[in-house]
Every structure is written in C-alpha cells, then in structure tokens.
N, C-alpha and C positions, 0 to 999 in steps of 0.2 A: 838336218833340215830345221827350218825357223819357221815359222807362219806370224803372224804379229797384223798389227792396223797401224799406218803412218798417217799423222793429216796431210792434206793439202788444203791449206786456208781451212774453212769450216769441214771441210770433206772427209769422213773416213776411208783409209784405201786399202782395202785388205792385199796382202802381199805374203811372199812365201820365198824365202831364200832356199835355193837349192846348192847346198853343200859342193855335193860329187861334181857339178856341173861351173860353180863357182856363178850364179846369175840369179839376179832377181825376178820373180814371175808377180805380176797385177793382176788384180780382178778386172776384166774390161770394162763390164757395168761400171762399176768405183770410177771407173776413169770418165769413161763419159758422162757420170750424174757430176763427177767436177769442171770436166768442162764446158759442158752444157746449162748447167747451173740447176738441173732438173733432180726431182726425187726418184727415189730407188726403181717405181714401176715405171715411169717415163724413158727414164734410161735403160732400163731392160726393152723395151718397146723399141727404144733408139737404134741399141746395137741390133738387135733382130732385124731390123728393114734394112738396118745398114750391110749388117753384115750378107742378105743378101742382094743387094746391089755390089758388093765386093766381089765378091762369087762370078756373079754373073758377068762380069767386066773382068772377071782371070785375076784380080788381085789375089793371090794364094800366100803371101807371106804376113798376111791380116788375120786370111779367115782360115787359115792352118791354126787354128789355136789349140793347148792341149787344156785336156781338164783336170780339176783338182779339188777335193773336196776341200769348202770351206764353211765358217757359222754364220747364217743368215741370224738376222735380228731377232729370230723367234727363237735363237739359241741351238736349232738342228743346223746339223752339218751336208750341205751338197753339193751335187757337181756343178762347179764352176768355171765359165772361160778364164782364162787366162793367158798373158801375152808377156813374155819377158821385155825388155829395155828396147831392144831394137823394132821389135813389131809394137811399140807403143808409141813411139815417135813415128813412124808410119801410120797408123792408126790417127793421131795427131793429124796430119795431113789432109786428112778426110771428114774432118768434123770441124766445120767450121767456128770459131771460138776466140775471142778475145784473153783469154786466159791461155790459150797455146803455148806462149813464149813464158808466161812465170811457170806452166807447169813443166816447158822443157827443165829449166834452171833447177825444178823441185826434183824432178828423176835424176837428177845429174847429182843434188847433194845430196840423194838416198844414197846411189851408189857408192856416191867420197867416202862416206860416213861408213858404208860397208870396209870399207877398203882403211881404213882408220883404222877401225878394231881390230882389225886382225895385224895390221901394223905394232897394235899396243892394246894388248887386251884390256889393260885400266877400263878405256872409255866405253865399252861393253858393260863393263859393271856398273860403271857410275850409270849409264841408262838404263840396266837392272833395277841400281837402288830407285829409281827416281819413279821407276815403273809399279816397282811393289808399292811404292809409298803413296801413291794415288788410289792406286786399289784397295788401300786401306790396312794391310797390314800390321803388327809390331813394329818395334824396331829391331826387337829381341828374334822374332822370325826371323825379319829381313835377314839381318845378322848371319843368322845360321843359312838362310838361303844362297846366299853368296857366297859362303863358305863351302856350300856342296856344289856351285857353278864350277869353281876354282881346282876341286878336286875331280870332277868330273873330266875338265880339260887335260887333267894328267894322266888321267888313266885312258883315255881317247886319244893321246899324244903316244902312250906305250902300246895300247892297240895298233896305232900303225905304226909304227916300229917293228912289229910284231907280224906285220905282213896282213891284218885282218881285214877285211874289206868295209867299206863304210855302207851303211844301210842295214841289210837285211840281217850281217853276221854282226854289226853293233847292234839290230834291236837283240837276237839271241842270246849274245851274253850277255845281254845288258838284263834280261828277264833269267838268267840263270843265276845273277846274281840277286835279285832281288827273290827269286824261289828257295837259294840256298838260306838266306839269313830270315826271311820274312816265314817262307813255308808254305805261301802260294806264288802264283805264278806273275808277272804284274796286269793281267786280264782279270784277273782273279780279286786280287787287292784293288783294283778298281772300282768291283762291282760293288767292294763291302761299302765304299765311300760314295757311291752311288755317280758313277765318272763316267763319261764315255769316251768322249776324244780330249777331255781335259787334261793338263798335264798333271799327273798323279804325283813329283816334288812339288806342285805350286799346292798340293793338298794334305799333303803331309804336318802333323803336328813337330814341335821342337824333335821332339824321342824320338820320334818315325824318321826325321829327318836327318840325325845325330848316327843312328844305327846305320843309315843307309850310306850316309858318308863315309862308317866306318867301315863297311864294306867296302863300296870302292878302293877307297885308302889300301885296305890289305889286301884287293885283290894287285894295284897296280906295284905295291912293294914286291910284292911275291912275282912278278911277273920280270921286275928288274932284278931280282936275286936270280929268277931259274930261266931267265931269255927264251920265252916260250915260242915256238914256230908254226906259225898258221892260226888257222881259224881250232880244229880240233887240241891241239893243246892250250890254248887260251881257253878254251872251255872248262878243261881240266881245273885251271889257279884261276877260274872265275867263279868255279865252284867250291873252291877252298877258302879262298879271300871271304865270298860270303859265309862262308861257316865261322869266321873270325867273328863276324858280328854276331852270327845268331847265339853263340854261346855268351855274347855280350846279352845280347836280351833275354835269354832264360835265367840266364842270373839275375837281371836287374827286376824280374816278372816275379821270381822268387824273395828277392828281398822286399819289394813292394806292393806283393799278394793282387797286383794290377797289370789284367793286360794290355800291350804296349800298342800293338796296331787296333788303332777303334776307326767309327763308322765317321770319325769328324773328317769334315771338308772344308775346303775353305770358305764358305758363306760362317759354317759355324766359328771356326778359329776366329774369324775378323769379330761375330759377337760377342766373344767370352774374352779376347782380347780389349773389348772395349768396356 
C-alpha cells in the first residue's frame, strides 16, 4: 500500500494505491476543491450536499465510497472519503466544472504512470529520488534510502514466492524482523522517534538504516537457500535474517561505546544534515 499527494495544477490530491487490489483510491474532497476551484472547507461542504442529493436520486456507485484514514493539514490522520478511478469520473459528471476534461487526462496519467513503474521499476526510484530531494534530505540519506526501497522489493518478491499473503502477514514479518535486529517491535521503535503513522525508513538515521537493510538482505538470502513454505515458516528466517543484523549492531555499539537506534527523526536528520 502507497498513500502519497499528486498535484493537479495548484491542487494537492491525497491518493492511496492499493496493492492487493491493483487501483488508485482519491480523497473526494481533493477532487472537488480541484475542480471547483474552491478551499478545503467549501469543498467539504460541496461534497456533503452533493453527496446527499446523490443518495437521494439512487446514484449508489458515487455515494458507495469507502473510507481510509488520511493527514489533514493539521498533520492528524482521519477518516476519509475516498473513490477509486471509476467513481471519480462519475463523480466528474456531477460537478459541474471547466476543468473536467484536463482532470480526466490527469487521472488517466496517474494511472500510466502507475502502470510504468511496475513495467520498470527504475522510474519509481527516479520519483523516489526527486521526492526525498524536495523534502530536503542528504544526498548521502537519499543514497542509502534507495538502496533499502531496492532490497526491500526482493525480499517482498521471495515473500511471494513463498506463498505469503500481502497485507497483514507482510506487516508481521515485516515487524519480526525489525524486533529481531532492532529489539523492539516497530510500534515500539516508533514511539522512541516520536512517529505515528509516519513511515519509520523515511526516519531512520544512515546506521538505522544500513542495519535494517541488512536484515532484510539476510532474511531474503536465507529464504532462497531454505525455500520456506507459508506464512509460519517465513516467520522462522525472518527471525534469523534479523539476527544477522542485530549481531551487526551489538558489535558496532561495542566498538563505538554508542547506541545505534536514537530518538532522531526526520525534521532532526534534515537539520544536522544541513
């Protein structure tokens, strides 16, 4: 799963690719403060009246929307409409707008663009790089963060190979290995960096980051030497793999009298980077 902001013209659109499903979902509001041209409350006002005149006139494939938590401008996280590609061009329909036809063309090259990447993973990273670099990272971050996107995708290519389900059994080992090398859980390692639904690599120092790659790394080596079957034996070499690393970071903790996982986040990293 992806969540990410695409513009449209000036418009941020909050968006969420949903993997197991292979489809894009929209924030509605997003959609209609673009094509309305109206601010965030007007357009929540918008859809609310709209959506019940939809209702009320039986359109069910508009006001069927699911929800999904996203970040509002105040930085918390709530539940939001949302409507994948087809009820958004329906939705479209309904909201009368000069901008209609350019934001068909924009949903149409969200999706290419989806459909790209996974073509050729390159152009995923090159919009990685381009992304951390606005945000203000290193280079030397960046660097390493790309390097853990790349190993991550291999070890999530032998996860299914492996038979394991995407979702709930990728967040499981995904948190068993980061318990095995780290020593807490990654709810835990969150809390120290003070996170909530952040993504906890986008917070990660160089070492943090180094170690956790090099877990993955040997969980997904050790998984193509012993061809593990299901979800409970992937557990097993997801909890070995991370022991690879953690025996890396008590060493390197012992040689440099300094502990490895600290409280930095990324507001801090971008300042002491700069």
């Amino acid at each position: 799963m992806e969540t990410a902001l695409k513009l449209f013209e000036d418009k941020k659109i909050r968006t969420h690719w949903d993997e197991s499903q292979e489809k894009w979902y929209f924030s509605v509001v997003d959609v209609v403060a673009a094509l309305t041209g109206s601010d965030y409350q007007h357009a929540r006002n918008y859809w609310k009246v709209l959506k019940t005149r939809l209702k009320s006139e039986g359109n069910q494939s508009v006001t069927n929307c699911n929800q999904l938590k996203m970040q509002s401008s105040d930085g918390k996280f709530y539940n939001t409409d949302v409507a994948d590609t087809e009820q958004i061009l329906r939705l479209i329909q309904s909201v009368p707008s000069k901008k209609a036809e350019p934001f068909k063309i924009w949903l149409a090259k969200v999706g290419s663009e989806r459909i790209d990447e996974i073509a050729d993973p390159e152009i995923a990273i090159q919009r990685a790089l381009r992304y951390y670099q606005r945000m203000g990272y290193s280079n030397e971050w960046i660097a390493q963060r790309l390097k853990s996107i790349e190993i991550r995708k291999d070890l999530t290519n032998e996860w299914d190979r492996g038979g394991v389900k995407q979702g709930l059994e990728y967040a499981l080992l995904t948190d068993e290995i980061t318990r095995a090398w780290s020593g807490m859980n990654t709810r835990d390692y969150k809390k120290i960096k003070g996170l909530k639904k952040e993504s906890l690599r986008d917070n990660m120092t160089n070492a943090e980051l180094v170690l956790n790659m090099l877990a993955e790394l040997s969980t997904t080596e050790i998984s193509k030497k012993e061809n593990p079957k299901g979800f409970r034996e992937n557990m097993r070499v997801a909890s070995r793999g991370g022991g690879v690393a953690r025996a890396a970071k008590l060493q390197l903790e012992k040689e440099t009298g300094k502990k490895i996982i600290t409280g930095r986040n990324a507001k801090l990293l971008k300042k002491i980077d700069k």
